[in-house]
C-alpha positions, 0 to 999 in steps of 0.5 A: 229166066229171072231168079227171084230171092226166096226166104230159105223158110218156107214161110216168111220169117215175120209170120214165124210162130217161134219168133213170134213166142221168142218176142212174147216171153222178151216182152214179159220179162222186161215188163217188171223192169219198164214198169219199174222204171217209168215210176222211177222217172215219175218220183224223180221229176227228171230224166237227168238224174244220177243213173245210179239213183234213177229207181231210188230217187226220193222225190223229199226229203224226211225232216232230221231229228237230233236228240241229247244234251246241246253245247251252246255255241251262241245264240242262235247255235248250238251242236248236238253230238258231231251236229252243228244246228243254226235255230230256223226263224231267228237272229241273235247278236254275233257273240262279239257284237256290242249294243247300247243299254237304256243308258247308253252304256255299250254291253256285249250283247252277242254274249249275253244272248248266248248267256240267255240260250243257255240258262233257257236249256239249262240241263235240258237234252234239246230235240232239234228237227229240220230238212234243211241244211246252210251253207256252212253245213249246219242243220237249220231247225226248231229246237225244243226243251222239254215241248218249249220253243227254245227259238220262240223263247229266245225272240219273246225274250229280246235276245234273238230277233225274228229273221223275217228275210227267211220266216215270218214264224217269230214276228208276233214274238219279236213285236211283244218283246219290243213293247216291253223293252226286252232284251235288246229293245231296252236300248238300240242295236244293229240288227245281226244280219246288219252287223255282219255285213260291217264286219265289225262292233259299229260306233252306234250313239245312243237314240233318243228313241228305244227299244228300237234297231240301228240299221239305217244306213247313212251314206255320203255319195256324190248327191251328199248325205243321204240315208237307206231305209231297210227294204229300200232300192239301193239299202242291201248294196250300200255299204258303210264306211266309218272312215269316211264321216259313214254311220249306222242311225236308229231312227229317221229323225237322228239320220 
C-alpha cells in the first residue's frame, strides 16, 4: 500500500483560521509605515535618496533670510553675521580692476563701486533673501534697505552691470544707466565676468566711442587678426594674450 503525505492539521495549513488572523493584524500594522513610505518616494522624486532622509526628504527648499547690519566686501558682496551674500542678478568691478573715465584718465573702479554699495546702505541693517548657494559657498540674493532694491540700486547707478548669463531681472536698469552716462558708462571698461577671465587690469585705450563695455576680444591665430563679439561660436574659449600684440576693443570700428 502506498503511504501518502498528510498535513499533521486536520485541515491544510492555507485554510487555517488562526494564520489567516495572524496575516490580518501583520498587515494593519504595517499599513501606517507603507503608507508613510509610498509618500515619502512621491515627495522625494527618486528611490535613490539617503536612506536616512527617504521619509524626510523636502522636495524645495525655503528661501534664506538674513537680517542685520552688512559689512560690505565689495560691490557685489557683502556679509551679515558669519554669512557671506554674493547679490543675485549683477556684476560689479573687481575691487582691483581699473577702468577709463570720459577723459581717458584710468580710475579704480572696482573701488569706487564698493565705495557707492556702501553710501547705498549707509547705517541701514539689509535684509537679504535667496535659495541658492555659489560655489564659493555664498548666499546668492536680493537684498534691501529699507524695501529699496540695494541690487537694482547699484545697476541704475552704472556701478554694477546686469549679469544677463544668469538674470535677465537688472536689464532695463542697466539699459537707463547707459543712456545717461552713469557710473561705468561715463567712460569704457571691461565687463567684470571679462576681466576676471584675464586675471588681471587690461591696458584698454580709451573709445572714442562712451558709455560703452571693452569686451571684445582681439585675437591673432593663424588666419591673422581677428575679433570675438560676446556671444560669438569661439568668444568664451578665446583667450587674451597681451604679450602677443592680443587686446581688449570697445567697439567694432576700434577692433
Amino acid at each position: 500500500m502506498r503511504h501518502v503525505k498528510t498535513n499533521l492539521l486536520p485541515f491544510p495549513a492555507r485554510h487555517d483560521p488562526w494564520n489567516k488572523m495572524k496575516r490580518r493584524r501583520i498587515g494593519s500594522s504595517m499599513r501606517p509605515f507603507l503608507i508613510v513610505l509610498v509618500l515619502s518616494l512621491v515627495a522625494g522624486g527618486s528611490i535613490g535618496i539617503a536612506p536616512e532622509l527617504l521619509l524626510f526628504a523636502p522636495r524645495t527648499t525655503s528661501p534664506t533670510v538674513s537680517h542685520g547690519a552688512p559689512r560690505i566686501i565689495d560691490g557685489d558682496t557683502v556679509q551679515l553675521g558669519g554669512q557671506r551674500i554674493r547679490l543675485a542678478g549683477i556684476d560689479a568691478p573687481e575691487t582691483s580692476q581699473f577702468c577709463f573715465n570720459d577723459e581717458g584718465s584710468r580710475y579704480p573702479c572696482g573701488r569706487k563701486a564698493t565705495n557707492y554699495l556702501a553710501k547705498l546702505v549707509g547705517s541701514d541693517p539689509l535684509t537679504c533673501e535667496g535659495d541658492e548657494m555659489d560655489r564659493y559657498g555664498r548666499l546668492i540674493a536680493i537684498c534691501y534697505a529699507k524695501e529699496k532694491d540695494i541690487n537694482a540700486a547699484m545697476v541704475a547707478g552704472g556701478w554694477a552691470v546686469a549679469y544677463r548669463h544668469y538674470s535677465p531681472r537688472y536689464i532695463s536698469e542697466e539699459e537707463m544707466a547707459k543712456a545717461s552716462l552713469a557710473g561705468l558708462w561715463q567712460g569704457s571698461f571691461q565687463m567684470p565676468w571679462a576681466w576676471r577671465q584675464d586675471k588681471r587690469p587690461a591696458e584698454i585705450p580709451v573709445s572714442t566711442v562712451h558709455a560703452t563695455a571693452c569686451d571684445i576680444k582681439g585675437n591673432i591665430s593663424d588666419n591673422g587678426k581677428i575679433y570675438h563679439l560676446p556671444g560669438g561660436r569661439w568668444y568664451e574659449e578665446t583667450t587674451i594674450d597681451p604679450a602677443r600684440g592680443e587686446r581688449w576693443f570697445c567697439n567694432e570700428r576700434e577692433a
